[in-house]
KOLPALUM-453644 format. One line per 2 residues: number of its first residue (from 1); their letters; for each residue y, x, z of C-alpha. Coordinates in Angstrom, 3 decimals, padded with zeros to 6 digits. Each point is the difference from the previous one (the first is absolute). Last residue first. Example, Ala and Ser with C-alpha at 12.3 -4.5 7.8 and 13.67 -1.06 7.14 Angstrom:
2> sa> -001.060,013.670,007.140  -003.440,-001.370,000.660 .
This chain:
616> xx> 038.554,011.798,-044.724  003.037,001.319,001.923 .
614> xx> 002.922,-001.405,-002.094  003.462,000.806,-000.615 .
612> xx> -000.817,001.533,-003.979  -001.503,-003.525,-000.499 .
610> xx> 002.456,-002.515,001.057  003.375,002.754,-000.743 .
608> xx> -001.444,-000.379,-003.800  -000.005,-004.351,000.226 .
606> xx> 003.556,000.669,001.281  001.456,002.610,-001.958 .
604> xx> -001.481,-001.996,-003.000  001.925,-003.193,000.873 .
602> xx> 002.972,001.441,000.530  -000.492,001.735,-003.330 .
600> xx> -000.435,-003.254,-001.943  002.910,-001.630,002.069 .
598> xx> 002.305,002.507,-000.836  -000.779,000.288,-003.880 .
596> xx> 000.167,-004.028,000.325  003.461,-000.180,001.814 .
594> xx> 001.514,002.829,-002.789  -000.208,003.539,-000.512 .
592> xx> 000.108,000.596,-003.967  -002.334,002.317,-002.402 .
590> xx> -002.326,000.422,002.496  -001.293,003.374,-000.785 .
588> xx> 001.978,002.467,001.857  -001.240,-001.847,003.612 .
586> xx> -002.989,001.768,-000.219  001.809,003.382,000.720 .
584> xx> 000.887,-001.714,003.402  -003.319,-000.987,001.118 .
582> xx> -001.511,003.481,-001.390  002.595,002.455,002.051 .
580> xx> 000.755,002.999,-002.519  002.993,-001.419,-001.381 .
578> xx> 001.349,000.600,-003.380  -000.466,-004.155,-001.312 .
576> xx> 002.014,-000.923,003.176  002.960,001.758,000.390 .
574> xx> 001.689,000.618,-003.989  -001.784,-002.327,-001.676 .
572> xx> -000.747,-002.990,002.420  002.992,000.534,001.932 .
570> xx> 002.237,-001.234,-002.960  -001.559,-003.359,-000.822 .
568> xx> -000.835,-000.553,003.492  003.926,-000.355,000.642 .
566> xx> 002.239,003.070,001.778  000.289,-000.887,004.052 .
564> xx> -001.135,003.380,001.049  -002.470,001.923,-002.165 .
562> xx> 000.636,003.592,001.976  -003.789,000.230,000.919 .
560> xx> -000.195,003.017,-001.856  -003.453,001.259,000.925 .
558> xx> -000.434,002.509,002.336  -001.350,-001.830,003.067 .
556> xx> -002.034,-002.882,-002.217  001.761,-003.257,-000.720 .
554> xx> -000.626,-003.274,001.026  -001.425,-004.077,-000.993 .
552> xx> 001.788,-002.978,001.244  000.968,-003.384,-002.214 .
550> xx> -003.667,-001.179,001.161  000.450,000.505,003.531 .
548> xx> 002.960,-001.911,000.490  003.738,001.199,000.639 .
546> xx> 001.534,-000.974,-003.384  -002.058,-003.471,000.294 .
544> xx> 003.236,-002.040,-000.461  001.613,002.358,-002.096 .
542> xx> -002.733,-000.277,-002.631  000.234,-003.857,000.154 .
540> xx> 003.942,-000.249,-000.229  000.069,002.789,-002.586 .
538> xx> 003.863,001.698,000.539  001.035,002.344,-002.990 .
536> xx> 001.332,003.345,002.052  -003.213,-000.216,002.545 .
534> xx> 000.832,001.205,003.155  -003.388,000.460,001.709 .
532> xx> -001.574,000.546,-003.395  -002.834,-001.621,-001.274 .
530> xx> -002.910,002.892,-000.085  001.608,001.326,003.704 .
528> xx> -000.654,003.136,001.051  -002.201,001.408,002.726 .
526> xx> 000.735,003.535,000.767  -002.925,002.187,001.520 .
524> xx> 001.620,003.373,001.433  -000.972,-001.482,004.052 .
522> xx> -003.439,-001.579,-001.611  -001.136,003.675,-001.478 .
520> xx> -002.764,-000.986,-001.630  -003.207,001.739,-000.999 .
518> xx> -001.958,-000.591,-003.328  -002.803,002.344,-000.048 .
516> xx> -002.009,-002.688,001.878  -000.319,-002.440,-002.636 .
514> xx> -001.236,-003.042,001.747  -002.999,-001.806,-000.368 .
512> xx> -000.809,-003.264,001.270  -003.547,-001.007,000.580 .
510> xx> -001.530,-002.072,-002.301  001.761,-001.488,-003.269 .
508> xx> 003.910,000.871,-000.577  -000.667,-000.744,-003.823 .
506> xx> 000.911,003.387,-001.730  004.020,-000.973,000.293 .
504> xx> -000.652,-000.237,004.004  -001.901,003.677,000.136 .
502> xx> 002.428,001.831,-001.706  003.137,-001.918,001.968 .
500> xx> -001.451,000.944,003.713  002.553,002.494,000.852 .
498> xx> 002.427,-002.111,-001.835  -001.404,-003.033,002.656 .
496> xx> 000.709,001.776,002.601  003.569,001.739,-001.291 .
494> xx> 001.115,-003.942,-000.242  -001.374,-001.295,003.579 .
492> xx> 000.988,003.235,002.026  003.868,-000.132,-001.672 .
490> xx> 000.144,-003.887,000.592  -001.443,000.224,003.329 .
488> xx> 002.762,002.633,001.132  002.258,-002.115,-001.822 .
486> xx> -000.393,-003.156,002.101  000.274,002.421,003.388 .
484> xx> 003.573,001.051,-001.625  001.481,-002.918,-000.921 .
482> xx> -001.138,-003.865,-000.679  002.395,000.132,-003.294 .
480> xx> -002.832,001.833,-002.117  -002.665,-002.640,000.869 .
478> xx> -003.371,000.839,001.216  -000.416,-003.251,002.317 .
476> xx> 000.063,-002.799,-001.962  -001.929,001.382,-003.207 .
474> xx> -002.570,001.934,001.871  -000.863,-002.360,002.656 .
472> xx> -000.741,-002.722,-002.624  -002.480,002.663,-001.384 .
470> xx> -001.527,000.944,002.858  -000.513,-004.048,000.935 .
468> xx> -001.768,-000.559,-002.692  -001.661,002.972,-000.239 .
466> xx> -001.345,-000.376,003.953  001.798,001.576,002.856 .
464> xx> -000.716,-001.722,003.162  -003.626,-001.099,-000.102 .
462> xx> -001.083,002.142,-003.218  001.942,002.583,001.259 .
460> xx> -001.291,000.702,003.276  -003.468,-000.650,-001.115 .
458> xx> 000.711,002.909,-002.041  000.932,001.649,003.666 .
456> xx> -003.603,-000.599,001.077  -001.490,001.424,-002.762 .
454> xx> 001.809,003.374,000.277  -000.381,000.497,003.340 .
452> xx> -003.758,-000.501,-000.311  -000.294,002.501,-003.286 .
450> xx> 002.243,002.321,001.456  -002.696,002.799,000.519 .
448> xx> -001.221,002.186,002.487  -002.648,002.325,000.341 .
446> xx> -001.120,000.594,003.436  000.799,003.543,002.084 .
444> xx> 000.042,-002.330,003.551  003.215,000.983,000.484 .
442> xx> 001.472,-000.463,-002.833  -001.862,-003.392,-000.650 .
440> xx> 001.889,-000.746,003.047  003.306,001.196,-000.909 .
438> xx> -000.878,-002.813,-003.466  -001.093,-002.398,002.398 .
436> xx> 003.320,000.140,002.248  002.044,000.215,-002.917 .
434> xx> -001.519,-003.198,-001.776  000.126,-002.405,003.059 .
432> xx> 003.958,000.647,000.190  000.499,-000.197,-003.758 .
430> xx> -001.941,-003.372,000.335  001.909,-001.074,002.539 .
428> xx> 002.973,001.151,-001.758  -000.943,-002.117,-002.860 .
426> xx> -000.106,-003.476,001.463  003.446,000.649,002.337 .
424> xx> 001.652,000.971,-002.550  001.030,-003.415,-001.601 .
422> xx> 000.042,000.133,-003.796  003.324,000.090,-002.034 .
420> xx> -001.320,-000.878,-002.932  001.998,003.371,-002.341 .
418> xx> 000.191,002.636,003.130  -002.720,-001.257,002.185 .
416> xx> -003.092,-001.059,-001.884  000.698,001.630,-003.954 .
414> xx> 001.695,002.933,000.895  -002.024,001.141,003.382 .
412> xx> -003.092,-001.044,-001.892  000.466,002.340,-002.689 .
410> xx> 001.805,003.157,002.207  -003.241,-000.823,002.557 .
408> xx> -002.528,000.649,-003.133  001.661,003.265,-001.284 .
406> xx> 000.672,001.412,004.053  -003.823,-000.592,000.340 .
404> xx> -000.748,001.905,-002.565  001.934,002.497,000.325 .
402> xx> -001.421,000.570,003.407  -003.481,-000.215,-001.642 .
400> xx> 001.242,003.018,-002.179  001.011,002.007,002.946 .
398> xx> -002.842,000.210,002.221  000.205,-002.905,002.782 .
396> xx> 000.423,000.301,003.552  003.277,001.361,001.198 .
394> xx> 001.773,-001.613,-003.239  -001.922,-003.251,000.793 .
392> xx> 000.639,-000.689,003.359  003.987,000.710,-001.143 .
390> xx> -000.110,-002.208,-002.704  -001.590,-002.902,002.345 .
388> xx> 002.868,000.583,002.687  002.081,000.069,-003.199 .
386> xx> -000.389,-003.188,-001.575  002.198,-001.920,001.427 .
384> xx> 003.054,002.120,-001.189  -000.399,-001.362,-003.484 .
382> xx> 003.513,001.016,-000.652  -000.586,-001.111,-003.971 .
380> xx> 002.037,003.051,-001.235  -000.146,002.490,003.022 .
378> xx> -003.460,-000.743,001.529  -001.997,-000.993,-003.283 .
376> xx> 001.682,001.493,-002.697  000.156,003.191,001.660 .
374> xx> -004.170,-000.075,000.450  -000.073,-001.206,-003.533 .
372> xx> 001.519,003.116,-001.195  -002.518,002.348,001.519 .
370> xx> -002.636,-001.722,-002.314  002.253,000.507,-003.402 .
368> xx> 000.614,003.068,001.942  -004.225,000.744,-000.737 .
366> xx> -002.918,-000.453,001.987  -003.165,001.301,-001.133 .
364> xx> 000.669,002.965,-001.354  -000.542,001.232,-003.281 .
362> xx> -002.449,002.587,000.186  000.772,003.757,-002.243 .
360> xx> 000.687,002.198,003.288  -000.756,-002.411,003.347 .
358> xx> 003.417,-001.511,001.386  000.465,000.429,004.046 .
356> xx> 002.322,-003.109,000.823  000.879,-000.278,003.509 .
354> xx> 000.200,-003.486,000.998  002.865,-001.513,001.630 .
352> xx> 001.623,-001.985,-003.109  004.110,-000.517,000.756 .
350> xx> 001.168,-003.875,-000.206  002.446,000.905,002.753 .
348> xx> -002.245,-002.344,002.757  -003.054,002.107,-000.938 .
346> xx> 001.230,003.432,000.757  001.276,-001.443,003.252 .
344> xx> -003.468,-001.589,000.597  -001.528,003.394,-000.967 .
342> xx> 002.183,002.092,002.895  -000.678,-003.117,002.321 .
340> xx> -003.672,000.309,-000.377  000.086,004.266,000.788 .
338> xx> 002.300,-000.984,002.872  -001.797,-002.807,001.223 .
336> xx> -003.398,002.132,-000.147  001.733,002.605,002.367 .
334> xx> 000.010,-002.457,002.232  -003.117,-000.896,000.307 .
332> xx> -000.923,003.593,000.005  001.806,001.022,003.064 .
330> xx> -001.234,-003.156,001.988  -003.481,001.017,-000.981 .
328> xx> 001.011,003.344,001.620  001.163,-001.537,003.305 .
326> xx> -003.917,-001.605,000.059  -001.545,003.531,-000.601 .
324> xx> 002.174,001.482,002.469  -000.458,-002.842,002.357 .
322> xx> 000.496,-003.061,002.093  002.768,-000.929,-002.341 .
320> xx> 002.076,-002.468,001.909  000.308,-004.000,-001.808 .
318> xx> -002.747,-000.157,-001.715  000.076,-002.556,-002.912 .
316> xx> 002.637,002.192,-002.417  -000.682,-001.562,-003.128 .
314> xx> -000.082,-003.052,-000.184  001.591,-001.087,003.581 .
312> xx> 002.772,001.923,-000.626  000.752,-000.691,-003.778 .
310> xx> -000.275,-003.770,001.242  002.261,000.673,003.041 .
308> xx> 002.545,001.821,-002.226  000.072,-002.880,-002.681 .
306> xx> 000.439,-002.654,002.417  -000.480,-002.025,-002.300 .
304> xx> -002.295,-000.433,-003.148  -001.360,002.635,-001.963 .
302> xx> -001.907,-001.556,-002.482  -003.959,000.248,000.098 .
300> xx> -002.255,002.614,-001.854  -000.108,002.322,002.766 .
298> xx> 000.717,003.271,-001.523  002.588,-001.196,-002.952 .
296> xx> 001.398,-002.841,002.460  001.456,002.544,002.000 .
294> xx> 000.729,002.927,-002.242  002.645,-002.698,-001.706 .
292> xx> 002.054,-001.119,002.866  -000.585,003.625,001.357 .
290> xx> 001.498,001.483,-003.416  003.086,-002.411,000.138 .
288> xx> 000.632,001.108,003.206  -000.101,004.096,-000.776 .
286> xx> 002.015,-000.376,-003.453  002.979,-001.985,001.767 .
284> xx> 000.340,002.523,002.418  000.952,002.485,-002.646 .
282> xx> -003.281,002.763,000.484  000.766,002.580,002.907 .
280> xx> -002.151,-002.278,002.093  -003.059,000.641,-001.706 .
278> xx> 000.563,003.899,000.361  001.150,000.004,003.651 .
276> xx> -002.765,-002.555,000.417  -002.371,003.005,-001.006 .
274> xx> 001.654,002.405,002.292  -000.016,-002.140,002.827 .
272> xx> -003.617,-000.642,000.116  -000.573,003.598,-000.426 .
270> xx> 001.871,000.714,003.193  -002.155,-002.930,001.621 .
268> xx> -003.107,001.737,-001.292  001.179,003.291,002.041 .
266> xx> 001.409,-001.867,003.018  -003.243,-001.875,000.855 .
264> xx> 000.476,-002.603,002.574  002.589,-001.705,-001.497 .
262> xx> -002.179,-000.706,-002.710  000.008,-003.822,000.019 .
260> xx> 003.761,000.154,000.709  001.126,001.944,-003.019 .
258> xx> -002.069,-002.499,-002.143  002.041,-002.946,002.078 .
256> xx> 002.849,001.944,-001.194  -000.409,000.163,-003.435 .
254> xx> -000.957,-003.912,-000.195  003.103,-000.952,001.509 .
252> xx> 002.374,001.978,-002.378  -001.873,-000.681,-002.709 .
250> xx> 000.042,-004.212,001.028  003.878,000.661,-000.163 .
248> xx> 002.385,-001.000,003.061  001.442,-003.215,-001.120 .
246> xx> 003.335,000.391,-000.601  002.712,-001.984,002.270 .
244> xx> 001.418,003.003,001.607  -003.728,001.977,000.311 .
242> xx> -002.284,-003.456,001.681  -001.689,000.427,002.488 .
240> xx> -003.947,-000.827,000.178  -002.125,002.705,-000.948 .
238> xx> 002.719,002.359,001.952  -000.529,-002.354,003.231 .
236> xx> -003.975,000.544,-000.031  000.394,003.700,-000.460 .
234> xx> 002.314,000.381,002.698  -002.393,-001.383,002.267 .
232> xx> -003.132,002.243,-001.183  001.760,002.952,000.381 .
230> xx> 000.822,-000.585,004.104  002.926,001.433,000.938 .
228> xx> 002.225,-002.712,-000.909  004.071,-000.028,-000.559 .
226> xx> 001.754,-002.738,-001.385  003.542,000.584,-001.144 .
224> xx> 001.821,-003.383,-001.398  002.964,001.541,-001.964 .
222> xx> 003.629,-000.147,000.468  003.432,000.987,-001.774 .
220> xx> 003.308,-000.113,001.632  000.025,003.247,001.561 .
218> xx> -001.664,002.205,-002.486  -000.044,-001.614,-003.106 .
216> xx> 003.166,-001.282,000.337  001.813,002.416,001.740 .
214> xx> -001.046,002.563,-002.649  001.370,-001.975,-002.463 .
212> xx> 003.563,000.065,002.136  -000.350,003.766,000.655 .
210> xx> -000.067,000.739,-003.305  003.440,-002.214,-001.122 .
208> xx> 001.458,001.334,003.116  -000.671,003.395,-001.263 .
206> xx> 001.265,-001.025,-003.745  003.191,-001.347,002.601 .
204> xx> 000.613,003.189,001.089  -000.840,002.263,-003.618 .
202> xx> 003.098,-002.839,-001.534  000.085,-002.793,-002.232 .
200> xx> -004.043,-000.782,000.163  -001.582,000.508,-003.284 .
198> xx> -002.998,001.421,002.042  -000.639,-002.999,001.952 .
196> xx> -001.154,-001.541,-003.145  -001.941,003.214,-001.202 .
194> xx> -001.882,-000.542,003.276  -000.860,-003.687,-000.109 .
192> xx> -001.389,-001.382,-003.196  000.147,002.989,-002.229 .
190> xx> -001.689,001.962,002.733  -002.724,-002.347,000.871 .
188> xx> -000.815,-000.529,-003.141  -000.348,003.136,-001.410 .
186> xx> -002.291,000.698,003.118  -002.025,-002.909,-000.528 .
184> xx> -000.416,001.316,-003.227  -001.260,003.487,001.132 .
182> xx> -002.562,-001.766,002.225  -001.076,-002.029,-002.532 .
180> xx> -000.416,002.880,-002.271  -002.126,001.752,002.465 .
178> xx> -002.147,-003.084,000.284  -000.616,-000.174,-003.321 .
176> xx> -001.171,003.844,-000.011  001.088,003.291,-001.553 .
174> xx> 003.775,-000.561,001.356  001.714,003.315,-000.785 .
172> xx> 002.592,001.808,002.835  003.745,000.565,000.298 .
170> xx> 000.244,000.855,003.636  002.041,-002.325,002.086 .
168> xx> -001.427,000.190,003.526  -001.187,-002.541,000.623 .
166> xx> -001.263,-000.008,-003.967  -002.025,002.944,000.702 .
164> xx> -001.487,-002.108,003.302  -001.094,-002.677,-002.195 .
162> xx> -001.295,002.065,-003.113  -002.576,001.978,002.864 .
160> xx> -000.742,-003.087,002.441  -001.004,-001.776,-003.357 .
158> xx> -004.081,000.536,-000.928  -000.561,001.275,003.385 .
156> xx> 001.322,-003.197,001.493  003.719,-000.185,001.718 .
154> xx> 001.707,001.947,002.428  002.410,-001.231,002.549 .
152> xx> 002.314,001.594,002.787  000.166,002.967,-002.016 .
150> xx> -000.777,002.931,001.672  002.706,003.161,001.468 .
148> xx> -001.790,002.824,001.494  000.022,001.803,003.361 .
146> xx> -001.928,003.067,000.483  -001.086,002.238,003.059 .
144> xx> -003.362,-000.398,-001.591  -001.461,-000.948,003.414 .
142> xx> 002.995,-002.118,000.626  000.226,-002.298,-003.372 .
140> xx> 003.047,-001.900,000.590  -000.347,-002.932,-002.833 .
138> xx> 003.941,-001.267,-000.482  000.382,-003.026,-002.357 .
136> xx> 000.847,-001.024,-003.198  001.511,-002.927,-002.125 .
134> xx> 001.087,-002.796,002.724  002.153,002.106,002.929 .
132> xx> 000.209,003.369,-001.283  000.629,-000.778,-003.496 .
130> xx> 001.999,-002.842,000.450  002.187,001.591,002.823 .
128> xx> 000.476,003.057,-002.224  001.160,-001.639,-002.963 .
126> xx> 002.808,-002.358,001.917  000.753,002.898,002.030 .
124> xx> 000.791,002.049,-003.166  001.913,-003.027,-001.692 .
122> xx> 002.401,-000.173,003.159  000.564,003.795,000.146 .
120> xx> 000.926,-000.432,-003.836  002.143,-002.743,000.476 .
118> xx> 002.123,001.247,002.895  000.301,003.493,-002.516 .
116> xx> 001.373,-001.291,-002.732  001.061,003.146,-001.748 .
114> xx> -001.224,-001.147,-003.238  -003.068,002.845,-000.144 .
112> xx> -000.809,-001.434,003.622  -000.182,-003.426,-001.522 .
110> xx> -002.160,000.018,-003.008  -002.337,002.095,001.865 .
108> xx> -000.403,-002.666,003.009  000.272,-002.278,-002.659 .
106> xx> -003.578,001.425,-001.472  -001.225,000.515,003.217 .
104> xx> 000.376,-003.858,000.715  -001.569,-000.813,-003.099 .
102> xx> -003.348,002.035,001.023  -000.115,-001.716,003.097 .
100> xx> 000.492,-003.182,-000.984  -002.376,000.344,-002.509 .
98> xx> -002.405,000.776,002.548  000.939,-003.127,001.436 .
96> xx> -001.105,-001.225,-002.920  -003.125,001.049,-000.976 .
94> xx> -001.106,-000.450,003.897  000.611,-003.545,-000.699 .
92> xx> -001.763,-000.258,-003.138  -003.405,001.824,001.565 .
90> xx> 000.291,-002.015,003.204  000.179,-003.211,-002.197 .
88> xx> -003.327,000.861,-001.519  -001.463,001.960,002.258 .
86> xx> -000.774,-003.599,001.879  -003.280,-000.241,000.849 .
84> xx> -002.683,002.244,001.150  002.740,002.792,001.524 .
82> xx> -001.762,002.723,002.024  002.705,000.520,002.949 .
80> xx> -000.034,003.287,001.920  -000.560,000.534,003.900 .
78> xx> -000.179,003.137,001.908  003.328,001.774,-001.021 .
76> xx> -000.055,003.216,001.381  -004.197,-000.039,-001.367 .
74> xx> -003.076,000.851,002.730  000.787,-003.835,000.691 .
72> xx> -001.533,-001.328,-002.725  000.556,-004.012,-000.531 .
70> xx> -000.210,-001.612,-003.370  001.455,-003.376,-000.292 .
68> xx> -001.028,-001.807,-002.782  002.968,-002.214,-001.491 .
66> xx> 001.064,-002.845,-001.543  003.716,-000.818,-001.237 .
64> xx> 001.684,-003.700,-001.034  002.440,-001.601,-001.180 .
62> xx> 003.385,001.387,-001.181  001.663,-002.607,002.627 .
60> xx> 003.804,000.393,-000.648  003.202,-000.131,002.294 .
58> xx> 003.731,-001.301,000.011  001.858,-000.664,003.034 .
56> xx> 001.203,003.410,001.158  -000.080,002.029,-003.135 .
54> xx> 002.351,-003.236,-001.530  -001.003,-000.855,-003.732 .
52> xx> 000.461,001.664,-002.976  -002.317,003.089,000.937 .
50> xx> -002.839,-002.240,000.834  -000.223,-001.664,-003.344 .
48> xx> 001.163,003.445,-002.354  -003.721,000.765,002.380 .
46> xx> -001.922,-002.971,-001.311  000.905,000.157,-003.407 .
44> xx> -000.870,003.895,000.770  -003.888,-001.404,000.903 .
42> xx> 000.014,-002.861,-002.617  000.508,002.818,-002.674 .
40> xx> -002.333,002.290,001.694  -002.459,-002.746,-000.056 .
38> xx> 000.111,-000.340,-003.957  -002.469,003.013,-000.240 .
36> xx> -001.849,001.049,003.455  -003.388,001.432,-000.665 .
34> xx> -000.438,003.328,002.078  -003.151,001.001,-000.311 .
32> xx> -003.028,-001.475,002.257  -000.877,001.735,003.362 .
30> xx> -003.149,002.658,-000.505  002.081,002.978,001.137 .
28> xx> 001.132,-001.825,003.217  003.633,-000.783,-000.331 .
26> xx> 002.068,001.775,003.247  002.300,-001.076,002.064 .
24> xx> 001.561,002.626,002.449  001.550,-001.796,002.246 .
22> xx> 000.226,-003.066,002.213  003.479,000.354,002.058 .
20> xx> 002.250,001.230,-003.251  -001.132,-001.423,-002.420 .
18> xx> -000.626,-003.607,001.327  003.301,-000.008,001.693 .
16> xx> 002.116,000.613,-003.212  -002.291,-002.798,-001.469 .
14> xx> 000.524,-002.656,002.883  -002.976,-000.896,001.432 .
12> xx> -001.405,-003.718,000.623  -003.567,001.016,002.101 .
10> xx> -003.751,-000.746,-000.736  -002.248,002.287,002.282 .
8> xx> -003.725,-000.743,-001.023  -003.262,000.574,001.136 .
6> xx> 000.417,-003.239,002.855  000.848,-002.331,-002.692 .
4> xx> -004.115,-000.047,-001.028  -000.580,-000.507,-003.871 .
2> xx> -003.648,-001.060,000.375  -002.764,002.464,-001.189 .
């Protein structure tokens, strides 16, 4: 439908006005969480602006706000204002002016126990005209003989309660993100502006100090108002404003296009809510990263922009349920995000999301030498481009071929991207392509293996990651003095091949086998230096490759890794020869460390690292 002009009531509004002519706003249940983090910051930046400059020349555009008018005329107040965009910056600025409010009781108080009277009538006016004229208003209910006080603007289910407790300046818990955003903006807002104007000289001018913010945001402040009464209007402009520069998340857009399609059916759309409520409670951060990977994991193909119109057209083809059975597919589709997102977060901390259930006197399958490799993969090597596949796979797979596949990507990830620097673009096509089949096979109860993923990504290697070029990779790249991201390699390339050290001194023939009882914790791993970093008798070729591979071996978690800058001589007894890691025990019978010893092991590490790092 084409955005028509005549739906639509656009007017420049100052805030003061907006509150008190167009009231009560209201967040519809299914509305996105409020999200503002360094915004508050440029939002009392913008205020301390305002309040040095004059009230009469200076003003503010706080961009913009649309609304839904609802009509009912059986109410004393027949039209309220459903906000689509812009809680954001109606949120913060109702957080402060009622911190006005509750300031301006607090030097009313001050005052009157000082004797200052003229202040303290001044302070109670200032709170009473905020409340009255921005924070509440007056609902005269006649048949119930009845009139109440109700705030001018309540947010979502999942926030109207912790917003309107802080209004009012309850101590009260976040248990959300969004609640502690909300408390934080409130921090802000009051060490910003309000405890400023509290260390005022005297309770008059900490009034006038009050009065002058509230000027600003009130008087001198503006917004863009546009008012439709037609759903489908306001829908259009919120999936196209932008929230004070941020884009408005795909989430956000998504959740209420779902609430849309089953409009028509109030109990589905309450379940809607409820499960977004849950999905959105996640750190925002968490719920777009999971769509940028649940997207290419169903359809095999990468995401792509825009994200919310591809997530949109995907899965959500119909635009109005036409319905119960239709409003209840909508109900399970997204209840499937949530239970994907819960495993993709699982994933994404290097945590295993199977349930183990052990059988009595059966080893199991997969082991935490298996777990392991799953935190090795996505928090040491950070092969984030593998998860759409990882994720496929952990809601399709039994356990041990998930290991398997986490195994065989933590070898190629190593050896292609992390040590040759291969493009990703080759292998996240295939990734793609492989978690679409591999849902597939799900669904179609076929046996699956990783036979065809496998082969294509040693073709991988052997075009952009062949020995040669592995083992030049290795000696450049995984130096000491290259930092942190260098010694994350270093640490998974010298525990791999001690994991591997029983097979390598019987031959290394066939397929590599590691010793899975040996599990390393990388963070307690130290790597030490054979040739000392600080060497007190100087060797101009040792010293020269101080950093490189083959002068690096480490220490296990409790070992005494205390060896420091003391010579070879000495570490070899008392550090080396007692340790429990293989490489480094080795080390106790050279008799000397010099260029050849170095070379010689270089030279091992490498030829070892070409047939541990393989996927023959």
């Amino acid at each position: 439908m084409a955005f028509g002009a005549e739906s639509v009531t656009p007017r420049s509004v100052a805030v003061g006005n907006l509150l008190q002519e167009h009231h009560p706003f209201f967040v519809p249940r299914y509305q996105r969480s409020y999200a503002w983090e360094d915004q508050v910051t440029a939002f009392t930046d913008d205020v301390k602006d305002l309040m040095s400059a004059s009230p009469q020349m200076a003003s503010h555009f706080f961009g913009g706000l649309v609304c839904i008018e609802h009509t009912d005329h059986t109410q004393p107040r027949p039209h309220k204002y459903e906000i689509v965009d812009g809680q954001q910056r109606l949120a913060t600025i109702v957080l402060t002016l009622a911190q006005i409010h509750r300031a301006a009781l607090s030097v009313k108080s001050d005052a009157t126990e000082h004797g200052d009277a003229q202040a303290a009538a001044s302070a109670e006016t200032l709170a009473t005209d905020t409340r009255e004229r921005f924070l509440e208003w007056r609902n005269a209910n006649v048949s119930a003989g009845v009139t109440e006080s109700l705030p001018r603007l309540t947010l979502s289910r999942a926030d109207d309660d912790f917003f309107q407790r802080l209004i009012v300046g309850e101590e009260v818990q976040p248990d959300r993100e969004s609640h502690e955003l909300l408390a934080a903006a409130e921090a802000q807002i009051r060490t910003a502006l309000i405890d400023r104007a509290l260390q005022e000289g005297t309770h008059q001018d900490q009034v006038g100090a009050l009065d002058r913010i509230r000027t600003a945001i009130v008087s001198q402040s503006h917004v863009i108002q546009i008012v439709s009464s037609d759903r489908d209007r306001a829908y259009q402009l919120f999936s196209v404003l932008n929230d004070r520069g941020r884009s408005l998340e795909d989430a956000d857009l998504l959740r209420s296009y779902t609430l849309e399609i089953v409009h028509g059916f109030p109990k589905q759309q309450g379940k809607v809510a409820e499960i977004w409520d849950k999905i959105l409670s996640a750190p925002s951060k968490d719920v777009s990263d999971f769509f940028l990977a649940y997207y290419p994991s169903t359809t095999g193909t990468r995401t792509g922009l825009p994200i919310f119109k591809k997530l949109r057209d995907e899965y959500f083809p119909n635009p109005e349920a036409a319905d119960e059975s239709e409003a209840i597919s909508v109900i399970s589709k997204v209840n499937e995000f949530l239970e994907e997102m819960e495993v993709f977060v699982k994933i994404r901390k290097g945590e295993w999301s199977y349930k183990s259930h052990p059988t009595p006197g059966v080893a199991p399958a997969v082991t935490a030498w298996h777990k392991d490799r799953l935190r090795r993969l996505v928090i040491n090597l950070k092969h984030e481009l593998a998860m759409p596949l990882l994720l496929a796979a952990a809601r399709s797979v039994e356990e041990k071929k998930f290991a398997e596949l986490v195994c065989m990507l933590e070898i190629f990830s190593f050896r292609y991207k992390n040590v040759c620097g291969g493009h990703a673009t080759a292998p996240a096509k295939r990734y793609y392509s492989e978690a679409k089949k591999v849902r597939e096979a799900k669904a179609g109860s076929k046996i699956f293996s990783w036979a065809g993923l496998k082969s294509e990504l040693r073709v991988l290697i052997e075009k952009s990651a062949p020995d040669d070029q592995f083992k030049s990779g290795l000696e450049s790249r995984l130096r000491y003095d290259y930092g942190g991201a260098q010694r994350s390699n270093i640490r998974e390339l010298l525990t791999t091949l001690e994991e591997h050290s029983a097979w390598l001194k019987k031959g290394g023939n066939g397929q590599p086998k590691p010793d899975m009882m040996m599990v390393f914790d990388l963070d307690r791993v130290t790597i030490e230096h054979i040739h000392p970093q600080n060497p007190a008798a100087s060797d101009s070729e040792l010293d020269a490759v101080c950093h490189h591979l083959g002068n690096l071996t480490f220490f296990g978690p409790d070992e005494n890794s205390k060896a420091g800058n003391k010579d070879f001589t000495s570490k070899k007894v008392a550090y080396y020869a007692p340790s429990r890691v293989g490489m480094t025990k080795d080390l106790a019978s050279h008799s000397q460390w010099s260029i050849s010893e170095y070379e010689k092991r270089r030279d091992d590490l490498l030829e070892n690292a070409c047939k541990v790092f393989t996927l023959g």
